[in-house]
N, C-alpha and C positions, 0 to 999 in steps of 0.2 A: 504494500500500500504506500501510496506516494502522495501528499502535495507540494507545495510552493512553497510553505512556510511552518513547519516544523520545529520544534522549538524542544531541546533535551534540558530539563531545567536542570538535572544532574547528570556531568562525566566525566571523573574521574581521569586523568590525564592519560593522554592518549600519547605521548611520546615513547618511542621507544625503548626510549632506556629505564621505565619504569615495568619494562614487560620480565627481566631479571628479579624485579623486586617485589615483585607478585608473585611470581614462582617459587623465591625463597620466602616468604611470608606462609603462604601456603603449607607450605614442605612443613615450616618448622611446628605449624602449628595443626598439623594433621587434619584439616576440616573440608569437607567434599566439595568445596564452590570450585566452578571452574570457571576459566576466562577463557574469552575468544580466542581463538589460537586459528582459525580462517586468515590467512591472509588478508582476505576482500573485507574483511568483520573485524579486525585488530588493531594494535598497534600500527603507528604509522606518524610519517614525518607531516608537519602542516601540509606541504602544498596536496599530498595524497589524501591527507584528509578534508582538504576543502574540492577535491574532485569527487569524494563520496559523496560528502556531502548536498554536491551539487546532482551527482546523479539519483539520491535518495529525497530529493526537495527540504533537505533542513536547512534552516535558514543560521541556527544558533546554536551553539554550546556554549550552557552556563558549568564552569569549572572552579569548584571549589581550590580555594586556592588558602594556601597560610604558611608563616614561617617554618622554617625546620629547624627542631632543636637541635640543641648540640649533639645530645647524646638521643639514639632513638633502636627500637628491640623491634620484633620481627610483629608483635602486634598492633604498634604505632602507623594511625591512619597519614598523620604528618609527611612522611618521603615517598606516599604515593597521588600524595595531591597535586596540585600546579604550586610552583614559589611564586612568589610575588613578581620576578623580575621576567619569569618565564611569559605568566600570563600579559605583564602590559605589554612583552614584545608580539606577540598574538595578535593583542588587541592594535598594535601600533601597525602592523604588517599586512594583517587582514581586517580593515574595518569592518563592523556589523555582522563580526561571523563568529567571532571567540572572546567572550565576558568571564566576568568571576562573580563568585559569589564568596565574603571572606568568611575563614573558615575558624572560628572565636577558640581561645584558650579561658576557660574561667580559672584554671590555676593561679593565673598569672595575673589578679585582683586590677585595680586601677589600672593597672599599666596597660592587660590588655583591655579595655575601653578604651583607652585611648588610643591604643595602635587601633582597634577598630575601627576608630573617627579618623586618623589620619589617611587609612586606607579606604575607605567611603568616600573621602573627597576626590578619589581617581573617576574619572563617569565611565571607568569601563567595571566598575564592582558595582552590581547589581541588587545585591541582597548581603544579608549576615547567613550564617552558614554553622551547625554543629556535628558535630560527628558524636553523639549523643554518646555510644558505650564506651568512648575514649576517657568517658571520665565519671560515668557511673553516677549520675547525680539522674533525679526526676524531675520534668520537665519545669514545675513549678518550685525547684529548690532558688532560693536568694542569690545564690550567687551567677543565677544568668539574669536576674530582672535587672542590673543594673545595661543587659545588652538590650534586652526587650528597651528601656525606654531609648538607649540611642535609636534602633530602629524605629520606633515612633517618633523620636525627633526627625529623624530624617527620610520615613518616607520611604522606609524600605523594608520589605518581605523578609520572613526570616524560614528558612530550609533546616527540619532537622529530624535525623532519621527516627523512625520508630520503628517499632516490631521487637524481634530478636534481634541478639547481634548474627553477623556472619562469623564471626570469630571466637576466639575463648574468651570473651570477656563478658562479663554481666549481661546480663539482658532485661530485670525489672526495670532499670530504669526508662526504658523504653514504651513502657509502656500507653497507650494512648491517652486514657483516661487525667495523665498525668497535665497535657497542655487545657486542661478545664478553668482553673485558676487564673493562667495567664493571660487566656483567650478572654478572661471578663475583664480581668486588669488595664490587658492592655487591647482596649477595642479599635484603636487604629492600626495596629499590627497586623499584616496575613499575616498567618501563622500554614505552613504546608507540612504536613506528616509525611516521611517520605518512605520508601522502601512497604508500600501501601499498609503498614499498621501491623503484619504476620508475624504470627498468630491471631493479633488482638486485631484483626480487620472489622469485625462487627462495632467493633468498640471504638476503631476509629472512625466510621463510616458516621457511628453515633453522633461523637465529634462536630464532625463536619455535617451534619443535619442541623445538629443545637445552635452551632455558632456562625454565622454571615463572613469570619473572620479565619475559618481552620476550612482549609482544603486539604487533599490526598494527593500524594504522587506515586507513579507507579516504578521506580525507579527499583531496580536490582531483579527484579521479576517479568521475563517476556509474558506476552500475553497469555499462552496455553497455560500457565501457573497463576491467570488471576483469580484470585476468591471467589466466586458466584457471587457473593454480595457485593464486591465491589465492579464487577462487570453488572448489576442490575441498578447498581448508585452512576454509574458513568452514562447507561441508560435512560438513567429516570431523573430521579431530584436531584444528581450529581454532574449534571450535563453542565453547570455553570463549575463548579467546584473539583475537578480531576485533570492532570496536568501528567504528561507521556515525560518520562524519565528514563532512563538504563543503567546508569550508577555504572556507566562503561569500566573497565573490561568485562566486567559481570554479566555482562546482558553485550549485546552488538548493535550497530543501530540497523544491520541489514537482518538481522537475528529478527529483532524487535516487530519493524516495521513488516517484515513477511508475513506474519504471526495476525496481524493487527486486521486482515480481512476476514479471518476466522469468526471474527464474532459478530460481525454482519450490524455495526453502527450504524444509524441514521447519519447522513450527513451534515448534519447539526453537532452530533455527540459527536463525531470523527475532525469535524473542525476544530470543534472547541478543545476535547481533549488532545490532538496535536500541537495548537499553536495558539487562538485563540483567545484561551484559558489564562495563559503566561504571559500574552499581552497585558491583559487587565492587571495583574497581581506586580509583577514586573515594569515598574512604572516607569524605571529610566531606557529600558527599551526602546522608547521610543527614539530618544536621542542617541542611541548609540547603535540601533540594527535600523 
């Protein structure tokens, strides 16, 4: 399935030299995900991937992106993200094709708010960003609301995984029920679920029913693996609220996209949730693709 404007609100860097790092990640931590390993579906240098791109109708990759610590172990999401200097060169080289979304440390108290804000003043970072079992806290713990109000000061979505982890790490904190608090706190915040809520998909869908402000993303799961409830929310009352993601290498976008006629969308729900959907919630979008 193809259009014009496609929009992957999560991908995981697509550089090649992160295809090593994935492998060993993997290896060390014994867990059955696999990554694209298709050449035509993989890693790949930018101009390859803006030829996919082009032949698959996406218009965008938004790419989490954050520092890298000094020291980092084989379950650290940090050295398979984009850095910061990777993605402005993306964004400098290919206009309106490759965004970030930054990727928050709450360890790192003040400081990282404020590198959050310094990096938010770039217009190619799109949103705030967590990698939620990196740090085993629930969605409504204290020490992210100090990120929630930047993002409402300025106007920007925040992406943060739920469900299980893929990895050895914690996974309650992931749980969906847990963005309920925030989602009242902070009513100008989208708030997007991503990696669609699994397990607790009924529970996110809930979510995202209660609150005008919490949507789903499908990100890390092709479509043959989506929930029934969440393919009858993408259907029905979630035609406005569901956003196509792949959490690349994890999913492919040629993987994805092939997948995505199977379930026989209106094309309403097929606009929305490709591209759409990411428009509305993705506001500086518009200035920047």
């Amino acid at each position: 399935m193809k259009t014009a404007d496609t929009i992957d609100y999560w991908a995981n860097s697509f550089l090649p030299n992160r295809e090593a790092l994935w492998n060993a990640a993997l290896e060390a931590q014994g867990i059955p995900i696999k990554i694209r390993s298709d050449p035509a579906d993989s890693f790949a240098d930018p101009e390859a991937m803006i030829t996919r791109m082009d032949e698959l109708g996406i218009s965008t990759l938004i790419l989490p992106t954050c520092d890298l610590p000094d020291r980092t172990g084989p379950y650290d999401f940090e050295p398979i993200a984009m850095q910061p200097e990777e993605t402005e060169q993306l964004a400098k080289s290919f206009p309106h094709r490759f965004v970030a979304e930054w990727s928050i440390d709450p360890n790192s108290g003040m400081a990282g708010v404020e590198r959050a804000r310094e990096m938010a003043a770039h217009p190619w970072v799109v949103a705030l960003h967590l990698h939620t079992h990196s740090f085993d806290r629930p969605f409504d713990s204290p020490d992210y609301y100090p990120y929630y109000a930047l993002a409402s000061e300025l106007g920007l979505p925040f992406v943060m995984q739920a469900g299980t982890s893929g990895g050895r790490l914690p996974s309650a904190c992931g749980q969906p029920i847990g963005i309920d608090r925030p989602a009242i706190y902070f009513p100008a915040v989208d708030f997007i679920l991503s990696h669609t809520g699994w397990p607790w998909v009924e529970e996110a869908v809930a979510m995202a029913l209660k609150f005008s402000n919490v949507y789903l993303g499908t990100a890390s799961f092709p479509p043959r693996r989506w929930n029934q409830s969440l393919k009858d929310f993408i259907r029905g009352p979630g035609r406005r609220k569901a956003l196509f993601g792949t959490s690349f290498p994890t999913v492919g976008h040629r993987h994805a996209l092939g997948q995505l006629g199977e379930l026989q969308l209106s094309e309403e729900a097929t606009a929305n949730l490709l591209g759409a959907n990411a428009r509305r919630i993705f506001k500086r979008l518009d200035s920047t693709t």
